[in-house]
N, CA, C and O atoms as a printed pandas DataFrame, in Angstrom:
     atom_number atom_name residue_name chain_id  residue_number  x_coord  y_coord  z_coord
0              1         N          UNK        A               1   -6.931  -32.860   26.076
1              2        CA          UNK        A               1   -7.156  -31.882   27.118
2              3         C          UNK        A               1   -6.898  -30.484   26.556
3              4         O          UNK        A               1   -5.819  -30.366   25.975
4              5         N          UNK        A               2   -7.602  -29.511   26.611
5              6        CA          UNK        A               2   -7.663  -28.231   25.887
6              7         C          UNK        A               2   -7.029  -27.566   27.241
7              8         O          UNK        A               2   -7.433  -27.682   28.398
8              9         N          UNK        A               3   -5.775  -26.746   26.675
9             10        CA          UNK        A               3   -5.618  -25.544   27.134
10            11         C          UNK        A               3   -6.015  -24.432   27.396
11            12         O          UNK        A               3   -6.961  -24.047   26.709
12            13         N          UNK        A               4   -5.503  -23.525   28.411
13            14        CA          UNK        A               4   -6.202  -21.799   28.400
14            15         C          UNK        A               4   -6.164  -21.305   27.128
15            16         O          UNK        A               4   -7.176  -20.799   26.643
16            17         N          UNK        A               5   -4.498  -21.425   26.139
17            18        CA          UNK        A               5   -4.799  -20.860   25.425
18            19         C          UNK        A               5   -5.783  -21.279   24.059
19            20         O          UNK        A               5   -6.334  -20.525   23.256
20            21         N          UNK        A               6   -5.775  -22.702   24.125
21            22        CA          UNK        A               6   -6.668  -23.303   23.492
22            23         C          UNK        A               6   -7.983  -22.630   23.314
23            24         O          UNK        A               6   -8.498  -22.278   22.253
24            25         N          UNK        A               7   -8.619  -22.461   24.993
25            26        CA          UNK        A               7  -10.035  -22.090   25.008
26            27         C          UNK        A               7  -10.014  -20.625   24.506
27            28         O          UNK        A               7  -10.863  -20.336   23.663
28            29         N          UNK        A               8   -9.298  -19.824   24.846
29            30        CA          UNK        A               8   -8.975  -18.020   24.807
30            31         C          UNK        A               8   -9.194  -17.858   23.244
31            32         O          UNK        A               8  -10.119  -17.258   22.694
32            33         N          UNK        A               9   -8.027  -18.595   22.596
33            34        CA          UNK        A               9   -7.770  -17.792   20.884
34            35         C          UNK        A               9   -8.898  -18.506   19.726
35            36         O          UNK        A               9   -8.790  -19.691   19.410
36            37         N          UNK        A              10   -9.915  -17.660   19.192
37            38        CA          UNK        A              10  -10.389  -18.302   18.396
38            39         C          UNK        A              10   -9.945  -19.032   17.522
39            40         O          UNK        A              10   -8.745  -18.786   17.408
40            41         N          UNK        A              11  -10.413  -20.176   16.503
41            42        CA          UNK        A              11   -9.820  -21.214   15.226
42            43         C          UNK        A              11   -9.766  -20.312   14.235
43            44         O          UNK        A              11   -9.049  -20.566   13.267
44            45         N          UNK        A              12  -10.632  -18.888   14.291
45            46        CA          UNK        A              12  -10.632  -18.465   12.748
46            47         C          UNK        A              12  -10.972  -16.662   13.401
47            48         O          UNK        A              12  -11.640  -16.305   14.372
48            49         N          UNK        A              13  -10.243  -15.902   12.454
49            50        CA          UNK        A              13  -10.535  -14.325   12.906
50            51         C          UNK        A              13  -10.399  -13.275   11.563
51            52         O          UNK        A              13   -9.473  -13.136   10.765
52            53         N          UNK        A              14  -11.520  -12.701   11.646
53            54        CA          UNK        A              14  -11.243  -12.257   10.632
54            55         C          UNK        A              14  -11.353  -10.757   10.826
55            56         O          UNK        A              14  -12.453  -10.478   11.302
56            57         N          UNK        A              15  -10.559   -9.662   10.611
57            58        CA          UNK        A              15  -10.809   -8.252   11.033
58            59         C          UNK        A              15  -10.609   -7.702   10.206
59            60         O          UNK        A              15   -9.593   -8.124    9.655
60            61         N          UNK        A              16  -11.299   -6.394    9.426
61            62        CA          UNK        A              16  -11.517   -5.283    8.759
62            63         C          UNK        A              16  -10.363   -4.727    8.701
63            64         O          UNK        A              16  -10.238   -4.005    9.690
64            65         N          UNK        A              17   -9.408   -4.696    8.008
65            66        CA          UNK        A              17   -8.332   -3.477    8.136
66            67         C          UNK        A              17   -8.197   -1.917    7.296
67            68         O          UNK        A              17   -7.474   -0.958    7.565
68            69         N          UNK        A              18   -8.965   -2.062    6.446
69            70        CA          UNK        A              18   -9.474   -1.170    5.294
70            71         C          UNK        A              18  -10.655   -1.058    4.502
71            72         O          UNK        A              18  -10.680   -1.886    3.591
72            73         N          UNK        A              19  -11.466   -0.432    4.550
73            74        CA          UNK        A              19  -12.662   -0.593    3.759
74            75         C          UNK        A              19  -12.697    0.727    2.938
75            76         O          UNK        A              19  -13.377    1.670    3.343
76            77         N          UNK        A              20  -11.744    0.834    1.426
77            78        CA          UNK        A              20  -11.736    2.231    1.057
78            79         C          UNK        A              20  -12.518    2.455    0.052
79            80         O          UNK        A              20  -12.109    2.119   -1.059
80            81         N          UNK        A              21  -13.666    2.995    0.164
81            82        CA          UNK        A              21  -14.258    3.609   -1.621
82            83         C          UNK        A              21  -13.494    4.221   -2.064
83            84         O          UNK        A              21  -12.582    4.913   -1.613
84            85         N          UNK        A              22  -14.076    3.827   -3.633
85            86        CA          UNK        A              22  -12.589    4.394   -4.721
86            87         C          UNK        A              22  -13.366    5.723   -5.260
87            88         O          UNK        A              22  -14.579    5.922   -5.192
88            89         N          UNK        A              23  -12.536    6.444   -5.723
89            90        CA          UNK        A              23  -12.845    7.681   -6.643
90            91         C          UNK        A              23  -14.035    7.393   -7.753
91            92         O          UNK        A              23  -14.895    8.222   -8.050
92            93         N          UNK        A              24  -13.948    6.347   -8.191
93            94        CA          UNK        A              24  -15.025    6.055   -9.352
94            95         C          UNK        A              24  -14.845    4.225   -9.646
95            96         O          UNK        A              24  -13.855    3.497   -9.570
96            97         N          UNK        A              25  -16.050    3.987   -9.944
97            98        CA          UNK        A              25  -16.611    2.442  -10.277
98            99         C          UNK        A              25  -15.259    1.868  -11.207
99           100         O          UNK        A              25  -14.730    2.448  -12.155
100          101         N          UNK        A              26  -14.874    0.488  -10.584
101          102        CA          UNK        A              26  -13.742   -0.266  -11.277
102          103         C          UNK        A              26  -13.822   -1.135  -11.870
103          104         O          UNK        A              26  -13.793   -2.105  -11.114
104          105         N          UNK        A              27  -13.930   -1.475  -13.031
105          106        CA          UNK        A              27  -14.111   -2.760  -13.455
106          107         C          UNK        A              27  -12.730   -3.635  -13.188
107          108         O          UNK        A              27  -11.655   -3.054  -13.334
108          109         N          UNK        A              28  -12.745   -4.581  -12.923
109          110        CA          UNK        A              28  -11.420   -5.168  -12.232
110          111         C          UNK        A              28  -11.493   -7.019  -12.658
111          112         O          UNK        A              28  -12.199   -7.958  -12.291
112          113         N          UNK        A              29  -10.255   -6.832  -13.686
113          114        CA          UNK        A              29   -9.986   -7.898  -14.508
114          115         C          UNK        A              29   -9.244   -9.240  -13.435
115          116         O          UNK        A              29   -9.567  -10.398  -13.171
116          117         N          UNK        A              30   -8.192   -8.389  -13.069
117          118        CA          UNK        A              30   -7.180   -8.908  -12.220
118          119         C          UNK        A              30   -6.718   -8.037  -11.102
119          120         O          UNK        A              30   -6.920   -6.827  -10.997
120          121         N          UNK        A              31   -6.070   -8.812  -10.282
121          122        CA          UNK        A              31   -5.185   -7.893   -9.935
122          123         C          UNK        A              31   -3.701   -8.571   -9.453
123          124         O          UNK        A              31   -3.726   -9.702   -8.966
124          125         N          UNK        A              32   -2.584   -7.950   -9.579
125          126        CA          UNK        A              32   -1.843   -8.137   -9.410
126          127         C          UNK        A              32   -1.011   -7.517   -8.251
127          128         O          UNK        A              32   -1.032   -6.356   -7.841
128          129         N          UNK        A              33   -0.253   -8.606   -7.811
129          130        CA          UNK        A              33    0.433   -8.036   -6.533
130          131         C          UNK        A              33    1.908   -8.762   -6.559
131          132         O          UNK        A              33    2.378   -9.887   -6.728
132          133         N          UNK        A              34    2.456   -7.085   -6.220
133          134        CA          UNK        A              34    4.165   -6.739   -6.145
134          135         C          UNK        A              34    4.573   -7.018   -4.779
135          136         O          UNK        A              34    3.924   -6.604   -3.818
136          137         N          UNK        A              35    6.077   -7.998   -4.620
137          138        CA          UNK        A              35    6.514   -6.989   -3.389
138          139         C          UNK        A              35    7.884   -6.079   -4.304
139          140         O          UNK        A              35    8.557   -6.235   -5.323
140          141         N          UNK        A              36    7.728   -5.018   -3.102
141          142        CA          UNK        A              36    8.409   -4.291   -3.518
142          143         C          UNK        A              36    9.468   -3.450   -1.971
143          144         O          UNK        A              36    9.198   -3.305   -0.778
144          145         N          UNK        A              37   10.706   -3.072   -2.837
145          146        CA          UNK        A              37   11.359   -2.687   -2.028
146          147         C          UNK        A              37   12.158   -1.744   -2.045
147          148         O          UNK        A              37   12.867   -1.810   -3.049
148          149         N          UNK        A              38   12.381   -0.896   -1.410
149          150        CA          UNK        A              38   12.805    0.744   -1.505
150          151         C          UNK        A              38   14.152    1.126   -0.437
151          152         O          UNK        A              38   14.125    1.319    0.779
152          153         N          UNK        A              39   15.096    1.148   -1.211
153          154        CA          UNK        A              39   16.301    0.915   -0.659
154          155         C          UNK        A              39   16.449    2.389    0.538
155          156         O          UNK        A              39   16.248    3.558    0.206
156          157         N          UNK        A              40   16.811    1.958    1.814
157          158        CA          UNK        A              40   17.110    3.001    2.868
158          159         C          UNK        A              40   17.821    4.540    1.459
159          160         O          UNK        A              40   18.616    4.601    0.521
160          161         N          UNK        A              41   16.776    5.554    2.272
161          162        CA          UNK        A              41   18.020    6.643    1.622
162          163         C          UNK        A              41   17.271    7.454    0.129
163          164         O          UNK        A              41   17.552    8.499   -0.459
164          165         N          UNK        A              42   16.170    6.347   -0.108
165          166        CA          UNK        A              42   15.710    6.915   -2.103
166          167         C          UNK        A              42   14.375    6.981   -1.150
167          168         O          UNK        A              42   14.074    6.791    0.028
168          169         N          UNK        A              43   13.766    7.363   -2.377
169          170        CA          UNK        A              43   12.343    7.929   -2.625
170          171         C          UNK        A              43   11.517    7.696   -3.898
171          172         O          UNK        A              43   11.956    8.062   -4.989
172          173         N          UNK        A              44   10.311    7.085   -3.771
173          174        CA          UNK        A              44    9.591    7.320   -5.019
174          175         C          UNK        A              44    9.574    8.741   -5.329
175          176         O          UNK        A              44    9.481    9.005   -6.528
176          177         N          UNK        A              45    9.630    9.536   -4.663
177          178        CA          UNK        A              45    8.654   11.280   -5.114
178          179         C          UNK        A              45    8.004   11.370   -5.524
179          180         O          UNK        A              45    7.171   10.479   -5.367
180          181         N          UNK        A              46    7.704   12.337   -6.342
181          182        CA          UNK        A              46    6.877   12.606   -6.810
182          183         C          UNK        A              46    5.847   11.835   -7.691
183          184         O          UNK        A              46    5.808   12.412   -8.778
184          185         N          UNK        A              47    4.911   10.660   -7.671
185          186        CA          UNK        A              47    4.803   10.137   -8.599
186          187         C          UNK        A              47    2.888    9.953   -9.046
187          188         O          UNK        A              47    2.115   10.341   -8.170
188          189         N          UNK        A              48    2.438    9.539   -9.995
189          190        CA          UNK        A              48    0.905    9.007  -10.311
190          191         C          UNK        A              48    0.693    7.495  -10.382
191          192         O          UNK        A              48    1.484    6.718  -10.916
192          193         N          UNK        A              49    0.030    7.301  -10.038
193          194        CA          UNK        A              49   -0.490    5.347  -10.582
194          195         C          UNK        A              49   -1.621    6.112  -11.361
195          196         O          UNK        A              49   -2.114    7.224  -11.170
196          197         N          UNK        A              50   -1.900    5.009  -12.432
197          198        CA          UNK        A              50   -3.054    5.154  -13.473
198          199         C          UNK        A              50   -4.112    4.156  -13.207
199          200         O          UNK        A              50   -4.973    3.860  -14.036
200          201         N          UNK        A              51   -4.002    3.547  -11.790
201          202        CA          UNK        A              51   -5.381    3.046  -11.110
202          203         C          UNK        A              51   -5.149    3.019   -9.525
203          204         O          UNK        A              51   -4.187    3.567   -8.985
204          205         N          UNK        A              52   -5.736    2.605   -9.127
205          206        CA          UNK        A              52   -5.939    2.506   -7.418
206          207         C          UNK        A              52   -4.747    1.485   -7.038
207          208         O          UNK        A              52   -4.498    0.371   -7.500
208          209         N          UNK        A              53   -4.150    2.176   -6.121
209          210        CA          UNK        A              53   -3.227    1.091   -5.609
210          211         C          UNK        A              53   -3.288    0.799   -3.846
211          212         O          UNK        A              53   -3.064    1.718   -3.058
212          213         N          UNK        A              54   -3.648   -0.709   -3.354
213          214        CA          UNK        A              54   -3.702   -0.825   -2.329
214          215         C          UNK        A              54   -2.240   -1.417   -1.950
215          216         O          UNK        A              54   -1.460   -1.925   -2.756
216          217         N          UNK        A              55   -1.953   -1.190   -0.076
217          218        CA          UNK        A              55   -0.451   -2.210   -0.012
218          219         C          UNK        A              55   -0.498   -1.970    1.583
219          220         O          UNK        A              55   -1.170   -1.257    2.327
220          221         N          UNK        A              56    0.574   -2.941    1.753
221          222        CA          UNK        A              56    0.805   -3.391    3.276
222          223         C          UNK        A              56    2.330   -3.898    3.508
223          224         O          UNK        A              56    2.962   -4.674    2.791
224          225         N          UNK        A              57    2.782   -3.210    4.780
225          226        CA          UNK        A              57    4.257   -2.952    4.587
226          227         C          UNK        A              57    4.615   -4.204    5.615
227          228         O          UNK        A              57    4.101   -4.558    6.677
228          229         N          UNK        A              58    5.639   -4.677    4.893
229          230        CA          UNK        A              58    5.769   -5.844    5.229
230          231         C          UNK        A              58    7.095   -6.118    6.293
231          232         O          UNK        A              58    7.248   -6.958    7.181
232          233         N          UNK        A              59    7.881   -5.139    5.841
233          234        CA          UNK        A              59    9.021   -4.588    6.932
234          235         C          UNK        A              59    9.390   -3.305    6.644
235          236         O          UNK        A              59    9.097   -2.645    5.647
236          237         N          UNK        A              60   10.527   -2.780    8.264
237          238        CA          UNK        A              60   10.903   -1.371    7.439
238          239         C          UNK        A              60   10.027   -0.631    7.700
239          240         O          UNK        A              60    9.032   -1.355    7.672
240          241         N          UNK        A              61    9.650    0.562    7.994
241          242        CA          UNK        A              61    8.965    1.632    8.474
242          243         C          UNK        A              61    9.097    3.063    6.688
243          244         O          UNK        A              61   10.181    3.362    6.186
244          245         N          UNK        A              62    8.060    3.478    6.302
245          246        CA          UNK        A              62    8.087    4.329    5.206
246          247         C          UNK        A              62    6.974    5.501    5.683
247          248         O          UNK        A              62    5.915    5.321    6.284
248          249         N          UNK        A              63    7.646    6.922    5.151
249          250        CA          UNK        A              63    6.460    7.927    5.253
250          251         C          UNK        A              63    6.126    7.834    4.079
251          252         O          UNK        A              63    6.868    7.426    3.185
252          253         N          UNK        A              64    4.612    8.313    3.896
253          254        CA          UNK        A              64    3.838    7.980    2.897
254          255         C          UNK        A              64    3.140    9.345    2.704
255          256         O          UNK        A              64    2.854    9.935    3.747
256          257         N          UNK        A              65    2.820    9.941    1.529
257          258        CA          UNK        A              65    2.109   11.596    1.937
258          259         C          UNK        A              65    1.765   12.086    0.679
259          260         O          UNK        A              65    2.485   12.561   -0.200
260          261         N          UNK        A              66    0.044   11.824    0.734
261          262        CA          UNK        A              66   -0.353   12.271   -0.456
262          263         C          UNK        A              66   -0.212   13.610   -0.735
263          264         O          UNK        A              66   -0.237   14.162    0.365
264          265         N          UNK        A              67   -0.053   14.590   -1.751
265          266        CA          UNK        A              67    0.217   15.714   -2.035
266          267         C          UNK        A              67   -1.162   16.819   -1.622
267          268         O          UNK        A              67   -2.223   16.947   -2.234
268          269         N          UNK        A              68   -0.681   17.541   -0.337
269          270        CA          UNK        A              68   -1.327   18.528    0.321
270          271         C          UNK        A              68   -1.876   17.999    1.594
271          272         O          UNK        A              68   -2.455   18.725    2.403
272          273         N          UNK        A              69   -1.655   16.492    1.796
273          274        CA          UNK        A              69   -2.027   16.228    3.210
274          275         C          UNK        A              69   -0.851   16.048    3.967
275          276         O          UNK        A              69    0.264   16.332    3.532
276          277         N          UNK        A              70   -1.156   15.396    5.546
277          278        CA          UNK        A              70   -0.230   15.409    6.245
278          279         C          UNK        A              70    0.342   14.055    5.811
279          280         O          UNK        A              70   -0.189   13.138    5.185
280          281         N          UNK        A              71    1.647   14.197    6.348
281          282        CA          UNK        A              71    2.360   12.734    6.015
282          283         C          UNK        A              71    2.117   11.282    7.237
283          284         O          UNK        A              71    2.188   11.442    8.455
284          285         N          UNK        A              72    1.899   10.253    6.725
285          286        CA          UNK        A              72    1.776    9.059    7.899
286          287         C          UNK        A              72    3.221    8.459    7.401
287          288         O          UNK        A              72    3.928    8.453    6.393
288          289         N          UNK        A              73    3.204    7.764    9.263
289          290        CA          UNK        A              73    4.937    6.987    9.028
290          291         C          UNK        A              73    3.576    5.718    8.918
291          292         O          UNK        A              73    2.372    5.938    9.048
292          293         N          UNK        A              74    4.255    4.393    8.641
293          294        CA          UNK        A              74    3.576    3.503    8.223
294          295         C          UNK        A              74    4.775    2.361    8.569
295          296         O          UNK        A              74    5.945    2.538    8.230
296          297         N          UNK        A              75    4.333    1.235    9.251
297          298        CA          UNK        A              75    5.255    0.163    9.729
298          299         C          UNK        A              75    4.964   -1.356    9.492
299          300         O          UNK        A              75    3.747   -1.319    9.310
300          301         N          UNK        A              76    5.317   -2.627    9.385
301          302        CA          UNK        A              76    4.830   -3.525    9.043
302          303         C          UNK        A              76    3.978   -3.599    9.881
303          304         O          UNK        A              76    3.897   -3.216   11.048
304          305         N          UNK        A              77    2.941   -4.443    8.798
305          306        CA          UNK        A              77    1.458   -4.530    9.233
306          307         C          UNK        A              77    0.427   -3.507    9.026
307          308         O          UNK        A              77   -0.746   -3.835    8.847
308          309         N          UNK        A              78    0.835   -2.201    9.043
309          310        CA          UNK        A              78    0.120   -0.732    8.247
310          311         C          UNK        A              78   -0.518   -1.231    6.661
311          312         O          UNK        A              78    0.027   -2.138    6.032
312          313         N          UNK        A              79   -1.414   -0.692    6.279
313          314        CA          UNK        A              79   -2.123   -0.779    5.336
314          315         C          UNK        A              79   -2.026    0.836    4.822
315          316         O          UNK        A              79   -1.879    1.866    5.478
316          317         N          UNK        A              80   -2.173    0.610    3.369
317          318        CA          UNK        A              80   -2.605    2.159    2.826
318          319         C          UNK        A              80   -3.203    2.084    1.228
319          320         O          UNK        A              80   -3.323    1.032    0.601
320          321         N          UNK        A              81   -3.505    3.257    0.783
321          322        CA          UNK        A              81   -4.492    3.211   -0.430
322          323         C          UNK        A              81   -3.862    4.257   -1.095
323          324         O          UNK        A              81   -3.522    5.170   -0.343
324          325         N          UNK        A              82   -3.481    4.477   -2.812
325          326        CA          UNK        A              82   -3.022    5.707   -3.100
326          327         C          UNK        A              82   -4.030    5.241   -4.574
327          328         O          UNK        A              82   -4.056    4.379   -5.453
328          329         N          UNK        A              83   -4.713    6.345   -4.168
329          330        CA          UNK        A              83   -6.099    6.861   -5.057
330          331         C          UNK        A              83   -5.679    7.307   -6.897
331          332         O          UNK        A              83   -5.028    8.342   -7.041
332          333         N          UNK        A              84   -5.916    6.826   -7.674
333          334        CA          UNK        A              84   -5.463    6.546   -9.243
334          335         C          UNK        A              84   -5.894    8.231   -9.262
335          336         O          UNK        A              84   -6.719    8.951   -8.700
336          337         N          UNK        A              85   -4.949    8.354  -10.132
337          338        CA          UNK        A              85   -4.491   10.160  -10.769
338          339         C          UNK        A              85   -4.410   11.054  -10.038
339          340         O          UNK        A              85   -4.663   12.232  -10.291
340          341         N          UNK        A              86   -3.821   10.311   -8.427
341          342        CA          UNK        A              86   -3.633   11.679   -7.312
342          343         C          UNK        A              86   -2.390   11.521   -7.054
343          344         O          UNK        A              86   -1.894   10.398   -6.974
344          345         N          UNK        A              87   -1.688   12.656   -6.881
345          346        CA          UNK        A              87   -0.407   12.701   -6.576
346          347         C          UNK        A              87   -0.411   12.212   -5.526
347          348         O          UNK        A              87   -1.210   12.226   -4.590
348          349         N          UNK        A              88    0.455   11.796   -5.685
349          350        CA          UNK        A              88    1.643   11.088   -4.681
350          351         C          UNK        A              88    2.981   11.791   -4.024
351          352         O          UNK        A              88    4.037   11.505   -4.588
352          353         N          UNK        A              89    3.049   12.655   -2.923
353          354        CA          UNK        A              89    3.993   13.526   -2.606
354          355         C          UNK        A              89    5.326   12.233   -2.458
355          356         O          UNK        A              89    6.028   12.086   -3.458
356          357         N          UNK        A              90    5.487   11.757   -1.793
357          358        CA          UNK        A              90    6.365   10.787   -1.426
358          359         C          UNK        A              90    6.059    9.675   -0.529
359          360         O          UNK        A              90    5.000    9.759    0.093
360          361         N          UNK        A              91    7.108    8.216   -0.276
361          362        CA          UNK        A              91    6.865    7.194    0.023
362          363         C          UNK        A              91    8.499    6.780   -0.218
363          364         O          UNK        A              91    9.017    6.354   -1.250
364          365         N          UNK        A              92    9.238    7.109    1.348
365          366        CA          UNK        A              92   10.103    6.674    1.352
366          367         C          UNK        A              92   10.788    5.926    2.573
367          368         O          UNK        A              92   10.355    6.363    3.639
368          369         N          UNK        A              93   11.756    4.897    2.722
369          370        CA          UNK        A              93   11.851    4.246    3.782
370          371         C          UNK        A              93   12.546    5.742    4.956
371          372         O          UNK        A              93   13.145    6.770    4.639
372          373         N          UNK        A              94   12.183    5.306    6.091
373          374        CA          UNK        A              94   12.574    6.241    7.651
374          375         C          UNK        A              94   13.646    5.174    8.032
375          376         O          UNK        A              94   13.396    3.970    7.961
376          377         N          UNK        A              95   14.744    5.623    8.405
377          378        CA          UNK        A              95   15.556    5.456    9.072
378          379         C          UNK        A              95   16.675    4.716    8.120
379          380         O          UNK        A              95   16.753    4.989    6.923
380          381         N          UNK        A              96   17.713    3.554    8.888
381          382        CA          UNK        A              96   18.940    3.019    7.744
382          383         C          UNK        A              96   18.241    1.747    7.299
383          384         O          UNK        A              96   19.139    0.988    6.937
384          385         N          UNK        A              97   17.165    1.209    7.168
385          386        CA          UNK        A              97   16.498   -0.112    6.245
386          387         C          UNK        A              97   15.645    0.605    5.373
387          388         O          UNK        A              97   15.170    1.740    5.319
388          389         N          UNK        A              98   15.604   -0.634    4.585
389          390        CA          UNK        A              98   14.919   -0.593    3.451
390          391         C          UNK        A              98   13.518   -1.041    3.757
391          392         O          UNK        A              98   13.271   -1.938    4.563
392          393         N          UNK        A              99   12.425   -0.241    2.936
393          394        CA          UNK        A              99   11.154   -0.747    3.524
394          395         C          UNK        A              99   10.694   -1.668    2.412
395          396         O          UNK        A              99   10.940   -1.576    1.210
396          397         N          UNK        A             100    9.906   -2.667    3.123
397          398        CA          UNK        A             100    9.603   -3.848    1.820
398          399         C          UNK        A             100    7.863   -3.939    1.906
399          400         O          UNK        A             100    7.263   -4.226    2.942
400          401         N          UNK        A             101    7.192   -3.626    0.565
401          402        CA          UNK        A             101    5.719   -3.803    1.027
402          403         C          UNK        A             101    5.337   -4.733   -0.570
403          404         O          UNK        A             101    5.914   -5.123   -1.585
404          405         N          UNK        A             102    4.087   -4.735    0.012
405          406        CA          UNK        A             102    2.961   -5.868   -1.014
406          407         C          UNK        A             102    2.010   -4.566   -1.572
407          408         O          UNK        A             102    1.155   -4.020   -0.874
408          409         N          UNK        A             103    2.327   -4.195   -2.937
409          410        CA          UNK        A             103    1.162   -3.431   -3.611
410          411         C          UNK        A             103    0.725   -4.172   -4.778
411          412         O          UNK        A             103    1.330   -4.576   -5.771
412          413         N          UNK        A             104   -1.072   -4.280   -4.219
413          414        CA          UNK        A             104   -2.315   -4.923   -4.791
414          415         C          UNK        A             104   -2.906   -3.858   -5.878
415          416         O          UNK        A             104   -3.580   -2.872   -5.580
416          417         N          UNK        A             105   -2.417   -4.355   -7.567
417          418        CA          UNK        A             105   -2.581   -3.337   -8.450
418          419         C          UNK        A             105   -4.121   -3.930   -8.918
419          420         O          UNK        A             105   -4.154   -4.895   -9.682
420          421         N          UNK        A             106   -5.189   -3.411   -8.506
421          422        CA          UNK        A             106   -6.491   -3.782   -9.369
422          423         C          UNK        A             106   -6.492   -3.462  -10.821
423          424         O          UNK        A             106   -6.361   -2.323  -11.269
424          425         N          UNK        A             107   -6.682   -4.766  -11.675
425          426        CA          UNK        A             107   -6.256   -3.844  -13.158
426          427         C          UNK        A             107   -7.422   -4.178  -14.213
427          428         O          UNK        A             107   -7.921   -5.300  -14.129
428          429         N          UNK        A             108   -7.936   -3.228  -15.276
429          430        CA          UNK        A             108   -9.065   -3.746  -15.894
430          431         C          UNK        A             108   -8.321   -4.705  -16.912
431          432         O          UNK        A             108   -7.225   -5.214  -16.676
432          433         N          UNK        A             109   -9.155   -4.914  -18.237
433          434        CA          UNK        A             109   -8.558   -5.720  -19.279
434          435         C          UNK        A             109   -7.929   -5.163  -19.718
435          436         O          UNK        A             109   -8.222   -3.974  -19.839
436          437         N          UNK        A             110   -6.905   -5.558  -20.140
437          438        CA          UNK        A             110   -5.770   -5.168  -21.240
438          439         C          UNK        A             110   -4.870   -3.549  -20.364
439          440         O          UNK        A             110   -4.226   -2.709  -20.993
440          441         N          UNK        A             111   -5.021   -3.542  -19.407
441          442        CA          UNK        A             111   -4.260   -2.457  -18.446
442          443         C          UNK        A             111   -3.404   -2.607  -17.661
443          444         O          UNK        A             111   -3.688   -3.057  -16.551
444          445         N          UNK        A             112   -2.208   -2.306  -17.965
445          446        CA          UNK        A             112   -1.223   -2.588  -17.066
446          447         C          UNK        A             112   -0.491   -1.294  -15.928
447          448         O          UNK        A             112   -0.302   -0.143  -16.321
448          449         N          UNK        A             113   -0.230   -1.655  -14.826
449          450        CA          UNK        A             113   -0.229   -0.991  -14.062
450          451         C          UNK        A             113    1.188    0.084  -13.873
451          452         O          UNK        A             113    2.245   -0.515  -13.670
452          453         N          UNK        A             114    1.247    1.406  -13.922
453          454        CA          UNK        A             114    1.873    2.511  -14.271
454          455         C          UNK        A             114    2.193    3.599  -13.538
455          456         O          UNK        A             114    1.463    4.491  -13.106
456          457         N          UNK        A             115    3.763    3.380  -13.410
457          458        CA          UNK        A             115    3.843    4.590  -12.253
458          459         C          UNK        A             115    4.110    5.957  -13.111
459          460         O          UNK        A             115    4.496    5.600  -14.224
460          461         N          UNK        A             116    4.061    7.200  -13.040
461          462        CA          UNK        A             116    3.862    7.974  -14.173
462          463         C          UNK        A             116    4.564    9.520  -13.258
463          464         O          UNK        A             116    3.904   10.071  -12.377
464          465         N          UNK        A             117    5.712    9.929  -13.606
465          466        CA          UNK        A             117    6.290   10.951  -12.878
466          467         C          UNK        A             117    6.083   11.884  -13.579
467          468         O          UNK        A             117    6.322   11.901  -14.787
468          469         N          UNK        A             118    5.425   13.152  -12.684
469          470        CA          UNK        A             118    4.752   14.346  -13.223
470          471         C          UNK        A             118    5.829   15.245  -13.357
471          472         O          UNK        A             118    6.741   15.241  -12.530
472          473         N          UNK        A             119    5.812   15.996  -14.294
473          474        CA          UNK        A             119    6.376   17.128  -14.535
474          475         C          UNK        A             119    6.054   18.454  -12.882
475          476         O          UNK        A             119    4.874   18.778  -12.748
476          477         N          UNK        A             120    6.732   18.864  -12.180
477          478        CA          UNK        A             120    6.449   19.466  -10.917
478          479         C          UNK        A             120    5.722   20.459  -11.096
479          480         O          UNK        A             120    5.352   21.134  -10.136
């Protein structure tokens, strides 16, 4: 006997959460994916990736703010994209937790993925 919610929730769903063109054509070997976690209180700052980095915050609430735009707070389940050789103003947890996310490093052959702190 099938339930309401039976009949209501589809078996399978699939929804768009990001569809980002990149700066330039990727050849993409692998990719690898971090979790990672950013203790209440620190900050990446200032920093570069030397390819495209996608991620999704898994707990923990973080502002995120590419250099010269506005800043987004970002919460589990948020998605975001930080575009290879663009600064990175900051990406740090909001409030007293630590924010924990999944960053999806697309990497070509023989490239390993690089956080790279600029001289200011």
């Amino acid at each position: 006997m099938a339930t309401e919610t039976d009949q209501s929730a589809p078996p399978l769903s699939r929804v768009i959460v990001m569809n980002q063109k990149l700066l330039e054509p990727l050849t993409v070997e692998r990719v690898e994916i971090r979790r990672i976690t950013i203790a209440a209180g620190h900050s990446t700052g200032l920093h570069i990736h030397n390819g495209p980095v996608f991620g999704t915050i898994e707990s923990g609430s973080a502002l995120y703010q590419i250099e010269g735009e506005e800043p987004t707070l970002l919460g589990p389940g948020d998605v975001f994209y930080e575009p290879q050789d663009v600064r990175i103003a900051t990406f740090e947890p909001v409030g007293e937790s630590d924010v924990v996310f999944f960053g999806f490093f697309p990497l070509g052959a023989d490239q390993h993925a690089e956080l790279i702190i600029p001289e200011a």
